[in-house]
N, C-alpha and C positions, 0 to 999 in steps of 0.2 A: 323608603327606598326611592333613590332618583331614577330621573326615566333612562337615565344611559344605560345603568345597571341593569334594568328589568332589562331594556332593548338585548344586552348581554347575555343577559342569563336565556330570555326566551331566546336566540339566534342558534346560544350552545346547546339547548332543547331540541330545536329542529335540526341541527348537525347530528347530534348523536340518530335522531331518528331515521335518518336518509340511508342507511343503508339498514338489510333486512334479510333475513336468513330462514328457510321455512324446512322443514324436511315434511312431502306430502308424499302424494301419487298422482298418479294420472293413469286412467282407464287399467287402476288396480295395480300400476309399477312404479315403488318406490323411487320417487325421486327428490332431488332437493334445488331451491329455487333459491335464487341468490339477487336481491333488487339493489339497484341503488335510482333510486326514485329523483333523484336531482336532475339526472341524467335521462330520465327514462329507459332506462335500461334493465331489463330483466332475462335472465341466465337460466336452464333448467339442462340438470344433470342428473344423469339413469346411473347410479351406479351399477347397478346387478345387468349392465349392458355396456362392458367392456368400460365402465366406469365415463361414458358419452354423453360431452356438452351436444346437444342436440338442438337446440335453440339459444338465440341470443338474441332478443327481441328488441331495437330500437325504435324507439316509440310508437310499436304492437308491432315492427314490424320483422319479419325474423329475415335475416341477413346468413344464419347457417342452411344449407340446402338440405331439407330433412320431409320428403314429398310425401308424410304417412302421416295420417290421420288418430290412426291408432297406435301409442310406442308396445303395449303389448303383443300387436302383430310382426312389429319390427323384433321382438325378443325372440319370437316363434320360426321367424324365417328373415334374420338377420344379414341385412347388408351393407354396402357402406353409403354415409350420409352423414351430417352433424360433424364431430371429427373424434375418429376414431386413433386408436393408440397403437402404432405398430411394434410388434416388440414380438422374441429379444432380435429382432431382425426384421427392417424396414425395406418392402415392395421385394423386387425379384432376387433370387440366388441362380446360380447355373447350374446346380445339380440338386441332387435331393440327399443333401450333404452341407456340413459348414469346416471349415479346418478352424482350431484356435490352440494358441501356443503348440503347434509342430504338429499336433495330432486330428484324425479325420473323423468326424463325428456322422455316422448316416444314417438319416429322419428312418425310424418305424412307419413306415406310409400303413401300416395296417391298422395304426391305433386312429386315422381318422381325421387327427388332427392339422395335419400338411396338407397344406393346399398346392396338387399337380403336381404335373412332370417339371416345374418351375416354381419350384416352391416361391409364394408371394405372401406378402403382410403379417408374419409373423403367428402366431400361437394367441394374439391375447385378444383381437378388434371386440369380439362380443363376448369378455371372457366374463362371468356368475359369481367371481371372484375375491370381487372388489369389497371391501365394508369400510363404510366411512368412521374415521375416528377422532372428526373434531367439525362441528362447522355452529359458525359463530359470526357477529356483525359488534363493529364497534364505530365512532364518530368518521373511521378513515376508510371502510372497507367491507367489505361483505365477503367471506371464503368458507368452500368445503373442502378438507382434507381426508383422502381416501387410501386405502393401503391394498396391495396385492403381495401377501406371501409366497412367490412362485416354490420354494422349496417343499411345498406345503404338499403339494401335488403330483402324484408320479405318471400321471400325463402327460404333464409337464416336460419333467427333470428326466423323463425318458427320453424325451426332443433335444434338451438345451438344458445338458445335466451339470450346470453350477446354479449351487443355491445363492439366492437372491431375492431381496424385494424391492417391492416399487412402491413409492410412493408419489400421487399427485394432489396439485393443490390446485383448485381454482379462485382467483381472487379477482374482486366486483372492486375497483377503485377509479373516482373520476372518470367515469363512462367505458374505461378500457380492460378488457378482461386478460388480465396474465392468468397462462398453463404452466402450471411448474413441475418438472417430474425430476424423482430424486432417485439412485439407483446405487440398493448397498449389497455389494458384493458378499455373502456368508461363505463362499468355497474359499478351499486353499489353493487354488489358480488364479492368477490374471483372468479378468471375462472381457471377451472383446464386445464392443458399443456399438451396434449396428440399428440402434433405433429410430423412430421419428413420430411422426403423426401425419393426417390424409386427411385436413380437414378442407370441408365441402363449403364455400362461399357465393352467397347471393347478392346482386342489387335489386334490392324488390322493386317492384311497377317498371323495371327498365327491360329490354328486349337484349338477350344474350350481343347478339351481334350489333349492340351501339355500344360495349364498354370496354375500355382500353387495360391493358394491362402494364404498369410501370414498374420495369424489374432491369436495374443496374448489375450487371454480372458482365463478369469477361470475357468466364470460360463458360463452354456448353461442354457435356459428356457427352462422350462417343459411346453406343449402343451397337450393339448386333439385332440381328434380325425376330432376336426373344426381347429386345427390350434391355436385354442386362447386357451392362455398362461392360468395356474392355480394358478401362484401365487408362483409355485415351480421352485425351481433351483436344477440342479445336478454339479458335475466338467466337467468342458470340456476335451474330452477325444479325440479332434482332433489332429493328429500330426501337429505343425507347422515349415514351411509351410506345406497345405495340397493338392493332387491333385485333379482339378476339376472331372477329369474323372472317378475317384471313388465315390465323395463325393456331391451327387446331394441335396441340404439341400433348407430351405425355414425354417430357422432355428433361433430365435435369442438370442445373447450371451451378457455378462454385465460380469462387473466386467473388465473390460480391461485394461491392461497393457499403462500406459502414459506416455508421458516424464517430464521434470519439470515445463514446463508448463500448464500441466495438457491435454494434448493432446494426445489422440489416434490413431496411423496411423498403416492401413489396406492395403496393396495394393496386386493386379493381376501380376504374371509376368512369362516371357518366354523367354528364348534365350535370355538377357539382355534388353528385354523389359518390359518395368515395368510404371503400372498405379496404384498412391498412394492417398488413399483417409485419409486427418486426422480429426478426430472429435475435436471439441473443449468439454470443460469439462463439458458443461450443456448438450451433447449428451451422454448420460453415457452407452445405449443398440446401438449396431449394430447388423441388422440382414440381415444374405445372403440369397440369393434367387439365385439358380443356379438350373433348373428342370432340370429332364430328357430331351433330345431331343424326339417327335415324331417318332414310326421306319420309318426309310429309310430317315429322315433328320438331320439335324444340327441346335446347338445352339449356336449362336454367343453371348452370353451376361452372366454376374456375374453382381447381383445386390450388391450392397453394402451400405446401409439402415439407415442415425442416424437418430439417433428414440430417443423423450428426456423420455421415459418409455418403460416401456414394452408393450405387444396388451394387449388390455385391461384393461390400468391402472386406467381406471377412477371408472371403475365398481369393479374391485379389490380393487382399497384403499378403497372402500365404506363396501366393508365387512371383510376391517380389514386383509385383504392377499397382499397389496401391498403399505409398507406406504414411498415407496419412491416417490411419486405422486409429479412434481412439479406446481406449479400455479403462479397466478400473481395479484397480492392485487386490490383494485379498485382504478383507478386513474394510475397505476405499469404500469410498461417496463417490457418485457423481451426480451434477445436478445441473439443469439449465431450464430457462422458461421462452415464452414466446408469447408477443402480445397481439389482442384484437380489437380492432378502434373502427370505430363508423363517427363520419360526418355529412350532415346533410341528408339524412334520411330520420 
């Protein structure tokens, strides 16, 4: 054998090797760990924790804002961090109620599972739910795919009574991690699509208030005094990029600047560290969430939110103020992903 050959065959050796796939635990909670070692990059996802990437470590260094030492405390008294899945209905509604095709649906607040007089983030962020049914590494990619049967549960389907499931995939490819979540309608209604995700972003070793936020959007939504959106849009009147340290927002924008693929990218950056989040084209509203710090401490975290409507789309398209509402026929798919890329750290 010539040496080119060998140089070949060992190169396609080490390619297939570079990505890696583990299903373990940590501190006793299944999770499953997704590398691709080229890149440095390694992923760890809880399923039995609302199915939550909770790290995403570029080289050791974790980039998702997840301030707990132990994920089994976080199982016990579960909050938001990492990024979590909001479903079937993303951040606030105006009543504790959804309409969908013409009829008014209102939450059982005594089963528990509604959160407030404002109902917020859905029924799933830390839902027990999840069970993964495929994760695997080949020469291009490292992915776990996981499933939620909602019809399964009548805790559920007592809240948001079309059956349906979820599935998501996370996939390890060239240092950037695609979320892909797929949504099949089993009722025989139209289900309106009011979901998103809330995940929590870091620049490690960097001080919240030196890193800029670069977000191309037009429109900003108008809000009332709850937070939930009225239906109105003004112009966005952010500089971009803009600085966190001035710009404390909990804010969300549409109309976003894409490229030809129809993709929106958002990213965090500092001193040439830079964490970029792209939407794909059925995520058409991103909304930040960067509070104020508490006095006398610090905020390590910039949310950055696709969201496939606005808050409160469901209850808005119903009276005629938001007819961009999208849904998913009876029997339908719907599917879209979102990407997470670091450079420079």
């Amino acid at each position: 054998m010539n040496n080119v050959a060998l140089l070949l065959i060992v190169s396609v050796a080490a390619t297939a090797q570079n990505y890696k796939v583990q299903q373990t635990s940590d501190h006793g909670v299944p999770v499953v760990q997704l590398v691709d070692k080229a890149n440095g990059v390694e992923v760890s996802i809880a399923p039995s924790l609302g199915n939550r990437a909770y790290e995403m470590k570029v080289h050791g260094k974790n980039i998702l804002y997840f301030p707990i030492t132990d994920i089994s405390q976080a199982q016990k008294t579960p909050g938001l961090n990492g990024i979590p899945f909001l479903a079937p209905w993303a951040n606030r509604l105006d009543e504790q109620a959804f309409w969908a095709n013409g009829k008014k649906y209102p939450f059982n607040m005594t089963l528990g599972n509604v959160r407030g007089p404002i109902p917020i983030h859905g029924l799933l962020t830390a839902s027990p739910f999840w069970h993964v049914t495929e994760a695997a590494a080949d020469s291009k990619a490292a992915h776990v795919t996981s499933k939620l049967e909602f019809w399964k549960y009548p805790g559920l389907m007592a809240q948001w009574p079309f059956a349906h499931e979820y599935e998501m995939t996370y996939r390890l490819a060239d240092g950037a991690l695609e979320v892909q979540v797929t949504v099949t309608n089993l009722s025989a209604e139209s289900m309106p699509m009011s979901l998103g995700f809330h995940p929590y972003f870091r620049i490690p070793d960097v001080l919240r208030d030196e890193w800029n936020v670069h977000l191309s959007a037009r429109k900003t939504i108008v809000t009332d005094n709850h937070l939930v959106a009225t239906g109105e849009f003004k112009p966005n009147e952010l500089p971009d990029p803009f600085p966190v340290k001035t710009n404390n927002l909990d804010t969300g924008f549409s109309d976003l600047e894409r490229d030809a693929e129809g993709r929106a990218h958002i990213w965090i950056e500092s001193g040439g560290k830079k964490v970029e989040v792209t939407l794909g084209p059925k995520f058409p509203v991103a909304l930040i969430y960067d509070p104020p710090a508490p006095t006398g401490e610090t905020r390590e975290f910039v949310c950055i939110e696709p969201m496939t409507g606005i808050t409160n789309a469901v209850n808005l398209n119903h009276e005629g103020k938001y007819p961009d509402l999208q849904s998913v026929p009876p029997g339908g798919k719907w599917s879209e992903s979102f990407w997470i890329r670091a450079s420079g750290i």
